[in-house]
PyMOL commands that place a pseudoatom at each C-alpha (Angstrom):
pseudoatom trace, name=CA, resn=UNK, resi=1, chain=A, elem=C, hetatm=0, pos=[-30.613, 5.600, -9.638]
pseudoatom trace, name=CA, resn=UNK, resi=2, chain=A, elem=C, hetatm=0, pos=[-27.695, 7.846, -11.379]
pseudoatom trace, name=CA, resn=UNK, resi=3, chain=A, elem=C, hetatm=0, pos=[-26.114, 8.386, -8.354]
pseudoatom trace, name=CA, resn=UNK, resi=4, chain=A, elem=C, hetatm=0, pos=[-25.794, 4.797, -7.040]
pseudoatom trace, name=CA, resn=UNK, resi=5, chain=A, elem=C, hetatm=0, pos=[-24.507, 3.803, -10.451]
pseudoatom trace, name=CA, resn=UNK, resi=6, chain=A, elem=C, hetatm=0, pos=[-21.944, 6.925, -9.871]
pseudoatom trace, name=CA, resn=UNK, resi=7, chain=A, elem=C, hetatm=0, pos=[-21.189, 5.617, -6.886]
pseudoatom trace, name=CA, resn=UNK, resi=8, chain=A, elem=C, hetatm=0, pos=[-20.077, 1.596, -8.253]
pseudoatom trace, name=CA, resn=UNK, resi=9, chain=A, elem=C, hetatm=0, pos=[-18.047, 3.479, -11.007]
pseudoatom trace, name=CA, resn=UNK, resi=10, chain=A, elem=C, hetatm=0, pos=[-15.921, 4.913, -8.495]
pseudoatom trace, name=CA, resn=UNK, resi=11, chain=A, elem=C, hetatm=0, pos=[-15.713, 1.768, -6.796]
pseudoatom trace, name=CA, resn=UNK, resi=12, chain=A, elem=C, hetatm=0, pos=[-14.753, -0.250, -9.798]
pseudoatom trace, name=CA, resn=UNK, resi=13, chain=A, elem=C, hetatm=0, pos=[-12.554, 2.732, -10.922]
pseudoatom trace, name=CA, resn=UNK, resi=14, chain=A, elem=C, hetatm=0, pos=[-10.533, 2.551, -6.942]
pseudoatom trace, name=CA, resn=UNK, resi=15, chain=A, elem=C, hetatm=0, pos=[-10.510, -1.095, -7.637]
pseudoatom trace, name=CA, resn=UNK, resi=16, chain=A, elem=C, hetatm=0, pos=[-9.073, -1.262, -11.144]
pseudoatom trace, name=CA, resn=UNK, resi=17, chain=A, elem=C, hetatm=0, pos=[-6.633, 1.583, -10.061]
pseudoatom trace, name=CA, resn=UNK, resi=18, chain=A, elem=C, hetatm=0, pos=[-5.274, -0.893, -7.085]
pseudoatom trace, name=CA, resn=UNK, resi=19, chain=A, elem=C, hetatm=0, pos=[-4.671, -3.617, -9.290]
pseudoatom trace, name=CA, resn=UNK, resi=20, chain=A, elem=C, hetatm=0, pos=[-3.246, -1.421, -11.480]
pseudoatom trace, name=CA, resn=UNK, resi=21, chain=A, elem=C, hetatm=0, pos=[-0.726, -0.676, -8.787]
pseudoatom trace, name=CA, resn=UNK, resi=22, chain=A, elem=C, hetatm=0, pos=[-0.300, -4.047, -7.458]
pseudoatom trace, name=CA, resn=UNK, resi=23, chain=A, elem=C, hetatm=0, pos=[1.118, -5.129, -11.527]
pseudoatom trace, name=CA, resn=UNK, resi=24, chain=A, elem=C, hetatm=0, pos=[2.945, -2.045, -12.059]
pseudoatom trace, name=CA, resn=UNK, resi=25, chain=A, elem=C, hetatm=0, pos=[4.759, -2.272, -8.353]
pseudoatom trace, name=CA, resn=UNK, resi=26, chain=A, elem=C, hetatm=0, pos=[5.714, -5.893, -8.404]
pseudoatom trace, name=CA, resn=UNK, resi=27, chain=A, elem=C, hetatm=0, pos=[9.184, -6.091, -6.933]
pseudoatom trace, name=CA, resn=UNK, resi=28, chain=A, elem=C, hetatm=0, pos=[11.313, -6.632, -4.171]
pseudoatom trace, name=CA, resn=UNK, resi=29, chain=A, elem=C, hetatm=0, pos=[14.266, -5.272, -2.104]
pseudoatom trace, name=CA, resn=UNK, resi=30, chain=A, elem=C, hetatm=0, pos=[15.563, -6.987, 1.131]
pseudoatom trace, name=CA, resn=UNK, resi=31, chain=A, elem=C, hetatm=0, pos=[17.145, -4.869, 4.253]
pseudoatom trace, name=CA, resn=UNK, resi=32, chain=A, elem=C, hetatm=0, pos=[19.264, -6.410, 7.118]
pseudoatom trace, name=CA, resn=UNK, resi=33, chain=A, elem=C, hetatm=0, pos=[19.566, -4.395, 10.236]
pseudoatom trace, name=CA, resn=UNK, resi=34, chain=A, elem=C, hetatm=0, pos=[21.823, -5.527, 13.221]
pseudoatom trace, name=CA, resn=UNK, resi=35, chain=A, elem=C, hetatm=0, pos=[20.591, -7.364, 16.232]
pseudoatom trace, name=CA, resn=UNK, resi=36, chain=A, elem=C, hetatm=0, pos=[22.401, -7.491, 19.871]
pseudoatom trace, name=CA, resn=UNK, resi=37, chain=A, elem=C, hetatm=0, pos=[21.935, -9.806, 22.804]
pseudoatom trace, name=CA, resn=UNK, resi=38, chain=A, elem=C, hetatm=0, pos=[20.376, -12.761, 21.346]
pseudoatom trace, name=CA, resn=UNK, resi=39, chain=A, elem=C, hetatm=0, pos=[21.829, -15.166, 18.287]
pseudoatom trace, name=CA, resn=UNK, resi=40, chain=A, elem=C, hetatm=0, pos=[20.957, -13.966, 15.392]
pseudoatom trace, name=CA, resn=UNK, resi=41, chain=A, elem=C, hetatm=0, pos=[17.965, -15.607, 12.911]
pseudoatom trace, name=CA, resn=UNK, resi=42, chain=A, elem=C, hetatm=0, pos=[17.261, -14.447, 9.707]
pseudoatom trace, name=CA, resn=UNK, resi=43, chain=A, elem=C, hetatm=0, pos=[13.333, -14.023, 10.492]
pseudoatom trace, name=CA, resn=UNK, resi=44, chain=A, elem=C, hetatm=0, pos=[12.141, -12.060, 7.346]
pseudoatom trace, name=CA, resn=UNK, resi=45, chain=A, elem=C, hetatm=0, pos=[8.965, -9.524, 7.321]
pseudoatom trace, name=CA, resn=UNK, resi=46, chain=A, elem=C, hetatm=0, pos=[7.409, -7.890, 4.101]
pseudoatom trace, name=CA, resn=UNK, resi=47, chain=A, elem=C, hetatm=0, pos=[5.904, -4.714, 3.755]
pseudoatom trace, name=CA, resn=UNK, resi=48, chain=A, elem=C, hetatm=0, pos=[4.499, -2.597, 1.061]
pseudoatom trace, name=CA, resn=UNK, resi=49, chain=A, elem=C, hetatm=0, pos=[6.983, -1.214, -0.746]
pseudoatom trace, name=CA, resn=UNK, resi=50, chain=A, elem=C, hetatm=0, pos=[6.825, 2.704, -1.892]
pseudoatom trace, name=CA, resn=UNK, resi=51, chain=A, elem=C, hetatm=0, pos=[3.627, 3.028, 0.590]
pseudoatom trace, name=CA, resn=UNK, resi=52, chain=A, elem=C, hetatm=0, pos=[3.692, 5.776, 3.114]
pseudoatom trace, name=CA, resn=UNK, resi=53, chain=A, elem=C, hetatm=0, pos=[6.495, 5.272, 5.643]
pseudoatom trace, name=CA, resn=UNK, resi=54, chain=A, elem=C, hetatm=0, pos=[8.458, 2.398, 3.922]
pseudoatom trace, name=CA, resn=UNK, resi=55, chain=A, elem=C, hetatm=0, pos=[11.325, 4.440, 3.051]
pseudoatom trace, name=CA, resn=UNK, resi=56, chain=A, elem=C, hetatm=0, pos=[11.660, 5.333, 6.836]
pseudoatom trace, name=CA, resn=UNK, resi=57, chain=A, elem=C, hetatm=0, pos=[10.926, 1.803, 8.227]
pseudoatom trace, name=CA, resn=UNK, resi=58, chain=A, elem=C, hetatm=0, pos=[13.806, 0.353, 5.108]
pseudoatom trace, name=CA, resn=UNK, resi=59, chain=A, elem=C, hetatm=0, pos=[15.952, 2.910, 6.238]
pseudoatom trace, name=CA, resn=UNK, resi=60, chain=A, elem=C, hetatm=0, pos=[15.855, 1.881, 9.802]
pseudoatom trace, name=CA, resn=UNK, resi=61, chain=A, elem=C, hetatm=0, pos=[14.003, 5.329, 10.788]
pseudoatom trace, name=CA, resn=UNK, resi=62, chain=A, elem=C, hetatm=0, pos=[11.372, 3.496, 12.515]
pseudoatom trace, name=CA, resn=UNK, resi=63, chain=A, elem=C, hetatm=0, pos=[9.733, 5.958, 14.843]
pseudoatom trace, name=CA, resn=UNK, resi=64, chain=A, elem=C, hetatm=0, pos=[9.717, 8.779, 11.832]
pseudoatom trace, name=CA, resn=UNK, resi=65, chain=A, elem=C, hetatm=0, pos=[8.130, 5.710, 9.731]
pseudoatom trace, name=CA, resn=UNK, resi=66, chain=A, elem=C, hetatm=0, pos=[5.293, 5.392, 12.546]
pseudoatom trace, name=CA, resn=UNK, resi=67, chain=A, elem=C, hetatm=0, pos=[4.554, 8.831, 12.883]
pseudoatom trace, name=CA, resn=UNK, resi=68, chain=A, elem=C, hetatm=0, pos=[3.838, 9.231, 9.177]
pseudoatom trace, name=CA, resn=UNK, resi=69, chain=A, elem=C, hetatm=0, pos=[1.606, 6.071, 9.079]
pseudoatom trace, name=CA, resn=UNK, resi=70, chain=A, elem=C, hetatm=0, pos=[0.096, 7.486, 12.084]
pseudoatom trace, name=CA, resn=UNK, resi=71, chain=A, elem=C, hetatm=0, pos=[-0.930, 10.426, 10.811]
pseudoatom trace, name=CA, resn=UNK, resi=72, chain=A, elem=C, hetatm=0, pos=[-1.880, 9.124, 7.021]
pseudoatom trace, name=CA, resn=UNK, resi=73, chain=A, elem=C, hetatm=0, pos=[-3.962, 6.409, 8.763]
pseudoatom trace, name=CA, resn=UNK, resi=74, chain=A, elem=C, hetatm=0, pos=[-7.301, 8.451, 7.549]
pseudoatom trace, name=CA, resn=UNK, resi=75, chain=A, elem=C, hetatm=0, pos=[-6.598, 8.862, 4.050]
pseudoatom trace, name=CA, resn=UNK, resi=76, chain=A, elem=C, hetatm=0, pos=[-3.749, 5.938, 3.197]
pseudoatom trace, name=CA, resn=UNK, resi=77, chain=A, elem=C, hetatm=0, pos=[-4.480, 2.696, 2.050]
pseudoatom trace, name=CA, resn=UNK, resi=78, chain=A, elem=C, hetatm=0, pos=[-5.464, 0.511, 5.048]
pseudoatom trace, name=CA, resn=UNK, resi=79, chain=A, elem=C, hetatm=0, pos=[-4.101, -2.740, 4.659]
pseudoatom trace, name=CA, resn=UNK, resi=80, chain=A, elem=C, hetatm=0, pos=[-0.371, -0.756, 3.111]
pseudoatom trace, name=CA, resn=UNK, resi=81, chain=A, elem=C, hetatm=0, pos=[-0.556, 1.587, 6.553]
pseudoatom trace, name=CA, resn=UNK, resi=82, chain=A, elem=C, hetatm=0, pos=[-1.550, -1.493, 8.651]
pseudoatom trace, name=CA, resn=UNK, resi=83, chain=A, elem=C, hetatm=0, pos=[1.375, -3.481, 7.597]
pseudoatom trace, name=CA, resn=UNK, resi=84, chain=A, elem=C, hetatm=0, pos=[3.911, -0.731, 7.642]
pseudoatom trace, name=CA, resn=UNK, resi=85, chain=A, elem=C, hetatm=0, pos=[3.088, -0.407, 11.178]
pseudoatom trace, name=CA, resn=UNK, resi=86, chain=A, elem=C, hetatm=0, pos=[2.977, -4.017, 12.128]
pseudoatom trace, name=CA, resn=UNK, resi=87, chain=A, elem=C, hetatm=0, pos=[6.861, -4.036, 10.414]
pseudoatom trace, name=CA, resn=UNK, resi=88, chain=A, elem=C, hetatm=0, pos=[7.808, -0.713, 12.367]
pseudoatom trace, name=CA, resn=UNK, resi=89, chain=A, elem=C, hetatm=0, pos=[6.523, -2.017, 15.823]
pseudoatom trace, name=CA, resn=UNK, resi=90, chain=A, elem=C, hetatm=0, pos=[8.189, -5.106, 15.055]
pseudoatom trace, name=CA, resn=UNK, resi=91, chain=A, elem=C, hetatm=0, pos=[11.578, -3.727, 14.947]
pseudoatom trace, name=CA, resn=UNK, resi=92, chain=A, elem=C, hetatm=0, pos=[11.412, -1.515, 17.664]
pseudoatom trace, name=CA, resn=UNK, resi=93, chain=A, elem=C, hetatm=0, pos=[10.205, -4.600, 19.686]
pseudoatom trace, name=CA, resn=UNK, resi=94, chain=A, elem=C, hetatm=0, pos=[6.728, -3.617, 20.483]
pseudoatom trace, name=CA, resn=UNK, resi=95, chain=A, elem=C, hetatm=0, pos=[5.432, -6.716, 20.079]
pseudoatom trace, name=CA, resn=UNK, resi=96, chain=A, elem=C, hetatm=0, pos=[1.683, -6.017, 20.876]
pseudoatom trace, name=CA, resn=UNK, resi=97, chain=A, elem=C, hetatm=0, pos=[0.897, -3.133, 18.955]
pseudoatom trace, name=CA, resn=UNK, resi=98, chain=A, elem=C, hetatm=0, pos=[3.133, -5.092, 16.182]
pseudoatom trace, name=CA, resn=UNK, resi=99, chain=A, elem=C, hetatm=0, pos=[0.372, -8.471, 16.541]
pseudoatom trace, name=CA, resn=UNK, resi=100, chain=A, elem=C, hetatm=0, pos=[-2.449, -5.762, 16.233]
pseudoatom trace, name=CA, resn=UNK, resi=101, chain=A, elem=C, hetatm=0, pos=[-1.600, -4.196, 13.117]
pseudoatom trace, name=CA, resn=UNK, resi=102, chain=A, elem=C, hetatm=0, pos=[-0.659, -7.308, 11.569]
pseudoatom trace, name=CA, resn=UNK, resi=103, chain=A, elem=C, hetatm=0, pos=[-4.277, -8.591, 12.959]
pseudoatom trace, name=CA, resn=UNK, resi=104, chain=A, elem=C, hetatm=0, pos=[-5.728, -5.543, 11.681]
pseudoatom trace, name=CA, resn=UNK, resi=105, chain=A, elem=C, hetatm=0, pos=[-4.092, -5.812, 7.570]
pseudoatom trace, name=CA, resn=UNK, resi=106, chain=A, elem=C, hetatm=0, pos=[-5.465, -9.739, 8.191]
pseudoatom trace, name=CA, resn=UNK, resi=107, chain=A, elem=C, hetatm=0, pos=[-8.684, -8.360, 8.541]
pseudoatom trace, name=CA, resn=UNK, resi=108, chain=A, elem=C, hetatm=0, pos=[-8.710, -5.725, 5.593]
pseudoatom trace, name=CA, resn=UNK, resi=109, chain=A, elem=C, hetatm=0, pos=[-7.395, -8.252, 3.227]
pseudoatom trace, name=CA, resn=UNK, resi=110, chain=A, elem=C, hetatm=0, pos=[-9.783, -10.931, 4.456]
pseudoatom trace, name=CA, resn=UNK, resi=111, chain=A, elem=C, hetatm=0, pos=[-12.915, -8.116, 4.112]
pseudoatom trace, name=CA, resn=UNK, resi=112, chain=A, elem=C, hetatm=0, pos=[-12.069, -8.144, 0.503]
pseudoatom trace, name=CA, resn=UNK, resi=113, chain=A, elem=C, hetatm=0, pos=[-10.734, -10.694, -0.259]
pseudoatom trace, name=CA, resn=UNK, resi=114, chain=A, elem=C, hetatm=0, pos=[-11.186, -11.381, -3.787]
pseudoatom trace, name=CA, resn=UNK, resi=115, chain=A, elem=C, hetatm=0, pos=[-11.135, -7.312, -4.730]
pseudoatom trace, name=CA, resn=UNK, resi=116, chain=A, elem=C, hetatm=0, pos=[-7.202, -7.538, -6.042]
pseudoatom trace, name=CA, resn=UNK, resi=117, chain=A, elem=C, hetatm=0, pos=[-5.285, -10.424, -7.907]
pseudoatom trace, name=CA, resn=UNK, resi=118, chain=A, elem=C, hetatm=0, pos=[-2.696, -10.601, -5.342]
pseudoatom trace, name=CA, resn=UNK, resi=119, chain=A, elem=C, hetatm=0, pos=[-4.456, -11.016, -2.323]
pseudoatom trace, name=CA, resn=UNK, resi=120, chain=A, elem=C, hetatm=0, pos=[-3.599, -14.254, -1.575]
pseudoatom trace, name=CA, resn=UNK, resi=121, chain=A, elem=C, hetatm=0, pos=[0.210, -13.617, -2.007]
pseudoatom trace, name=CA, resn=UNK, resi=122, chain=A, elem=C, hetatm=0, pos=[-0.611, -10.292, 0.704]
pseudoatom trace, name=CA, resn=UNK, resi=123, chain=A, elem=C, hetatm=0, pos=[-2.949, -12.160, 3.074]
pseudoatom trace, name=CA, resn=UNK, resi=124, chain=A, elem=C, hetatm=0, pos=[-0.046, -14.796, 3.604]
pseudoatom trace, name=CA, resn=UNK, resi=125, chain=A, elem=C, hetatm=0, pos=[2.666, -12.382, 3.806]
pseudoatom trace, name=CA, resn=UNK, resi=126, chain=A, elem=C, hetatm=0, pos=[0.086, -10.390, 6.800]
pseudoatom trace, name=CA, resn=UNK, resi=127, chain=A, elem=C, hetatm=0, pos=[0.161, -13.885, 8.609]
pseudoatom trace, name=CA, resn=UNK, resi=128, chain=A, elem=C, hetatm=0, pos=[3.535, -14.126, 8.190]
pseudoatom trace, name=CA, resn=UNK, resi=129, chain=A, elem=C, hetatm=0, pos=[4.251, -10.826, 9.652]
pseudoatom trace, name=CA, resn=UNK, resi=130, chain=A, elem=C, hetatm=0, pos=[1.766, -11.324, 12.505]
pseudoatom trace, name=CA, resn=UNK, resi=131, chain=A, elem=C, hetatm=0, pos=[3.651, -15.016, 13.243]
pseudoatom trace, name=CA, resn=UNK, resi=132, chain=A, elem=C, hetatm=0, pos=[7.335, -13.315, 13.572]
pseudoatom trace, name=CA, resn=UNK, resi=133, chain=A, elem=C, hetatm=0, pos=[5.355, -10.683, 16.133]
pseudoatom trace, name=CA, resn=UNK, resi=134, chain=A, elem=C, hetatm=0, pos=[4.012, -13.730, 17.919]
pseudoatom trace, name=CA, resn=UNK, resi=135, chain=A, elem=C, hetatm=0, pos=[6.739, -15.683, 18.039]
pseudoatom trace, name=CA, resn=UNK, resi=136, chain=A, elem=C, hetatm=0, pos=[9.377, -12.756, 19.331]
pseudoatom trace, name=CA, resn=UNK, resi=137, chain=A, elem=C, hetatm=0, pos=[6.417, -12.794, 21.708]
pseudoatom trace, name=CA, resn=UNK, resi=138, chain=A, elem=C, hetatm=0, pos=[7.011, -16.646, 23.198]
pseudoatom trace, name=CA, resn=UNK, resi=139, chain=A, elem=C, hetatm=0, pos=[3.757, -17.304, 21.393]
pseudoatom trace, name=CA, resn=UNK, resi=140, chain=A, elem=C, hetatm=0, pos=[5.498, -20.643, 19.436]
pseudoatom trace, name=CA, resn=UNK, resi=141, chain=A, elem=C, hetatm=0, pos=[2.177, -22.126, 18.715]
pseudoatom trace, name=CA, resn=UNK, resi=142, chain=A, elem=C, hetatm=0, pos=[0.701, -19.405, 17.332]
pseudoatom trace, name=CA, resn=UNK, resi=143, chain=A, elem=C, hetatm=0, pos=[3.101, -18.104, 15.259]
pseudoatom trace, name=CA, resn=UNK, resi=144, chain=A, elem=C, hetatm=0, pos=[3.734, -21.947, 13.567]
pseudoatom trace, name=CA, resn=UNK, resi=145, chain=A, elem=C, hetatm=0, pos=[-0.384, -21.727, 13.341]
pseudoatom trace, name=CA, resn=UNK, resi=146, chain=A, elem=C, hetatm=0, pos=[-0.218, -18.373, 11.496]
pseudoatom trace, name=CA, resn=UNK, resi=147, chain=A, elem=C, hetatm=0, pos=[2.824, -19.510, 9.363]
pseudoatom trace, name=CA, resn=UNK, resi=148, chain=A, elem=C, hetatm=0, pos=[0.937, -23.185, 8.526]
pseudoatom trace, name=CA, resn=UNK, resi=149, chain=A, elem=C, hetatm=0, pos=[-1.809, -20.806, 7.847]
pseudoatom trace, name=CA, resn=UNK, resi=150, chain=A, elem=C, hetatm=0, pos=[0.473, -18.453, 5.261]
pseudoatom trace, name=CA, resn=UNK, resi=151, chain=A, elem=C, hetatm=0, pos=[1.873, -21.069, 3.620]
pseudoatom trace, name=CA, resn=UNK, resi=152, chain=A, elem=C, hetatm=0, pos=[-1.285, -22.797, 2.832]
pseudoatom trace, name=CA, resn=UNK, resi=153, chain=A, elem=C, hetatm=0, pos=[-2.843, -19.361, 0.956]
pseudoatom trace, name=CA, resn=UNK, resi=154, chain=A, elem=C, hetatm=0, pos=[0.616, -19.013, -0.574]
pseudoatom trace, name=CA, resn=UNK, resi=155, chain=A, elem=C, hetatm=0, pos=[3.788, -20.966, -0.913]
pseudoatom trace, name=CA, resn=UNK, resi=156, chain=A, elem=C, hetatm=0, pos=[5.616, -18.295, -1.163]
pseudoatom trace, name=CA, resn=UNK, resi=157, chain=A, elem=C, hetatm=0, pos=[9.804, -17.884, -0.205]
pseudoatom trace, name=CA, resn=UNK, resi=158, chain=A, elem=C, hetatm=0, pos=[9.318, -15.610, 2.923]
pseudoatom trace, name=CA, resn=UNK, resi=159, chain=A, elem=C, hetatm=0, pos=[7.008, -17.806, 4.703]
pseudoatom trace, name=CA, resn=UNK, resi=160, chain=A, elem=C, hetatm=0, pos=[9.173, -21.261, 3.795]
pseudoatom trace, name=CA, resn=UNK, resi=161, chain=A, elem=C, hetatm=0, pos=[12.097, -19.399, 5.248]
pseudoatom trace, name=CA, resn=UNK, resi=162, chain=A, elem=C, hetatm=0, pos=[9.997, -18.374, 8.410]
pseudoatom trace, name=CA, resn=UNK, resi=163, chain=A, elem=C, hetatm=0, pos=[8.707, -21.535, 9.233]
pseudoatom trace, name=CA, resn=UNK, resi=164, chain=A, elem=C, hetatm=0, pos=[11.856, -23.709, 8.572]
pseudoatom trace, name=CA, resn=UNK, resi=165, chain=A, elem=C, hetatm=0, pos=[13.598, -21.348, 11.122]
pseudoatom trace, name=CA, resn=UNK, resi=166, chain=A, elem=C, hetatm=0, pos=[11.091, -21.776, 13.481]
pseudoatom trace, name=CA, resn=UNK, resi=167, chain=A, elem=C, hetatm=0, pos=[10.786, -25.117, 12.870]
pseudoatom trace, name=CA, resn=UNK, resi=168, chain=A, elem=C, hetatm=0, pos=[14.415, -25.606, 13.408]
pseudoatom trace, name=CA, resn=UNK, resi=169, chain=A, elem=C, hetatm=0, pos=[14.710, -23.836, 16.136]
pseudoatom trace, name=CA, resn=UNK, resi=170, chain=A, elem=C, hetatm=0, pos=[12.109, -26.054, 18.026]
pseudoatom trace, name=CA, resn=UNK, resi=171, chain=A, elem=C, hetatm=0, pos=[15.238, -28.534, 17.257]
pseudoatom trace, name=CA, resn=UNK, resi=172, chain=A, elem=C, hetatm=0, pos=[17.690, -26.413, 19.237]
pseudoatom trace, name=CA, resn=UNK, resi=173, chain=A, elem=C, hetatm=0, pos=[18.318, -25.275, 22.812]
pseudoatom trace, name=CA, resn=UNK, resi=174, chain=A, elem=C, hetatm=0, pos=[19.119, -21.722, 21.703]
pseudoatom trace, name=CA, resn=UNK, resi=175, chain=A, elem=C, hetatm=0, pos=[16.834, -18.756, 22.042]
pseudoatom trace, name=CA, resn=UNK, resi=176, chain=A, elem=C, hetatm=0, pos=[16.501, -16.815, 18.964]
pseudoatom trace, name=CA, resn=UNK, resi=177, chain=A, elem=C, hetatm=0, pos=[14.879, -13.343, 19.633]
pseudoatom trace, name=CA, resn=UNK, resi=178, chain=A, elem=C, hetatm=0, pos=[15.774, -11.341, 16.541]
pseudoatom trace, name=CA, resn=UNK, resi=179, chain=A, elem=C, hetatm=0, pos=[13.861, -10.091, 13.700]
pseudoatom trace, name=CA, resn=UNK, resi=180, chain=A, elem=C, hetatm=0, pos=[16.515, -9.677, 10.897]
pseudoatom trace, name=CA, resn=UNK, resi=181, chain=A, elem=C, hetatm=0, pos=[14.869, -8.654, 7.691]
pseudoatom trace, name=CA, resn=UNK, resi=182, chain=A, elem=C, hetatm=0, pos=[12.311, -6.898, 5.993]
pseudoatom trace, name=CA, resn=UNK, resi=183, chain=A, elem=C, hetatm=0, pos=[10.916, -7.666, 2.835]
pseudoatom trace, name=CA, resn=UNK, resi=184, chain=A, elem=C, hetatm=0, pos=[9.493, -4.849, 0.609]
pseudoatom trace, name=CA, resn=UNK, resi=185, chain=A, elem=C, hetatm=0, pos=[6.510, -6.344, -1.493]
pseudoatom trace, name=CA, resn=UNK, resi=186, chain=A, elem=C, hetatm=0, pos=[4.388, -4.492, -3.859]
pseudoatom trace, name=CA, resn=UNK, resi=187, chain=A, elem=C, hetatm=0, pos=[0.562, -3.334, -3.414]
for i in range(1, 187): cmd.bond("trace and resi %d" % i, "trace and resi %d" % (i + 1))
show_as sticks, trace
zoom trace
């Protein structure tokens, strides 16, 4: 019996140490990077800021951002390394491995979903992400699904930005292609 009861104080003890982080980290810095080729639209991603690889993927270092997350996958926060790589893929234009790990921090945020106070602001942010991947992707439906989706768990700026572009470009005969900014958010 001791050591099951060991075992839920660690949990509780991750768990209180998470939200902890997710408070204390609460901010946000924005990053522009320049496009070629297509017009320009301000699409905006998020991802975790101070988490392993950010600095790289803010930066613009994208592979040297992967490769870390890569490699910390085992022992990093999942749904942090998830979304770091779903950002990195999306700016170097791999657009399926991008959908993927934005599917995949979807699915670690909806597996515990009521575990951290901020889960709804993350979970819409990880739609979000995934829609930008889907819609670079000529996937218009599903990426106004996923961003309908967002901004019904939270109506937050990012996504009201996202789906107004989208939305607007719907209206107009020219082909946006670029992904424009990322969003650091906290944990």
């Amino acid at each position: 019996m001791r050591h099951r009861d060991a075992s839920y104080l660690g949990n509780i003890i991750m768990l209180i140490k998470s939200i902890y982080a997710t408070i204390l980290l609460l901010s946000i810095a924005l990053m522009n990077t320049p496009e070629a080729f297509a017009k320009e639209i301000p699409f905006e991603v998020a991802i975790v800021k101070n988490s392993t690889g950010s600095n790289e993927i803010m930066a613009g270092k994208f592979n040297a951002g992967i490769n870390k997350l890569i490699h910390k996958n085992k022992t990093g926060i999942k749904y942090n390394i998830d979304t770091g790589l779903c950002v990195a893929y999306l700016k170097i234009n791999d657009l399926d491995k991008a959908e993927l790990s934005c599917t995949a921090a979807i699915k670690t945020l909806e597996s515990a979903k009521s575990r951290h106070s901020l889960s709804a602001f993350h979970k819409s942010i990880s739609y979000n992400n995934r829609a930008i991947s889907r819609y670079l992707n000529n996937d218009i439906s599903g990426a106004i699904d996923d961003l309908k989706r967002a901004i019904s768990i939270d109506n937050n700026r990012i996504v009201k930005k996202n789906i107004n572009l989208i939305l607007e470009q719907n209206s107009s005969p020219e082909n946006y292609s670029t992904l424009k900014k990322t969003t650091e958010i906290s944990e």
